[in-house]
N, C-alpha and C positions, 0 to 999 in steps of 0.2 A: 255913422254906419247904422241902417236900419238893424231889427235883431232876424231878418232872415237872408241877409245877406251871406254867402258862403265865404267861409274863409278856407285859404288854404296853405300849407305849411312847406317850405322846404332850405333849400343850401345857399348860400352866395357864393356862386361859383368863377364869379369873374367881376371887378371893382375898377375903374381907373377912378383915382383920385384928382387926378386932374380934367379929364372928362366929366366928371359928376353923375356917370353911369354905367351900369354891370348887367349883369343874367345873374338868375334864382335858377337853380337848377329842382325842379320838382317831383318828388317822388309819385309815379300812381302805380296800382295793380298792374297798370299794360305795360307800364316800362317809367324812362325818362324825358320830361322835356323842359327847354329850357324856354323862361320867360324874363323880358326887359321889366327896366325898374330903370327912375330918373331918381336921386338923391331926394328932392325933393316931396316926393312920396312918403319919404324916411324924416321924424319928426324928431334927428338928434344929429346930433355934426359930424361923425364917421360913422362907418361901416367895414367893417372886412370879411374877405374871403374865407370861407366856411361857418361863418355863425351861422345859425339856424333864425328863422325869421316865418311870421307871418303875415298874410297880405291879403287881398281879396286881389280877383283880377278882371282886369275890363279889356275891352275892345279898344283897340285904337286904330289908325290910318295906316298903320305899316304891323300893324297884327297884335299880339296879346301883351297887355303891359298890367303886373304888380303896382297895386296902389297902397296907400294905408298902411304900410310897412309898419310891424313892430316886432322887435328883437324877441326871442323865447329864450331863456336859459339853459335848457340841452333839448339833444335831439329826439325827436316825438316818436319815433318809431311807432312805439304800443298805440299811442294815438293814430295815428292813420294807419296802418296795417295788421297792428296786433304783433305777438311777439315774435310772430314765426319768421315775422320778412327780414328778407338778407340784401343789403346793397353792398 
C-alpha cells in the first residue's frame, strides 16, 4: 500500500462462507453504501458479519470492490465522523 492511498473503514454486512464473499457496508456523511470484497483480499481465514474492518477500495468490471482488508478492533465512529454521528 503506497502511504497516500486512502483508506476507508466500515461494517461486514453480509459473508457467505461458502461463497468466499460479502458486502462492507460503509459509512459516509451522505448516507450508506455497500461495497464487494472477495476473501481473498482479507489476509486471515475468516471473517464475520459485523466486525469492523478496513480497506482501501478500487474499481473493478462490475463496480467498486474492498481490497487490502484488515480487521480494526471496535467501531471508528470518532474516526470518520466525530462523535456526533448516529447510525
Amino acid at each position: 500500500m503506497s502511504p497516500k492511498e486512502k483508506r476507508s473503514m466500515g461494517q461486514i454486512k453480509f459473508y457467505s462462507h461458502t461463497k468466499k464473499y460479502g458486502f462492507i457496508k460503509v459509512f459516509r456523511p451522505t448516507g450508506m453504501e455497500d461495497v464487494f470484497f472477495h476473501i481473498s483480499d482479507y489476509k486471515a481465514d475468516e471473517i464475520y458479519k459485523d466486525w469492523w474492518v478496513e480497506f482501501t477500495i478500487e474499481a473493478s468490471e462490475k463496480g467498486k470492490q474492498a481490497v487490502n482488508l484488515r480487521r480494526v478492533s471496535q467501531p471508528p465512529e470518532s474516526k470518520l465522523f466525530g462523535t456526533d454521528f448516529v447510525y
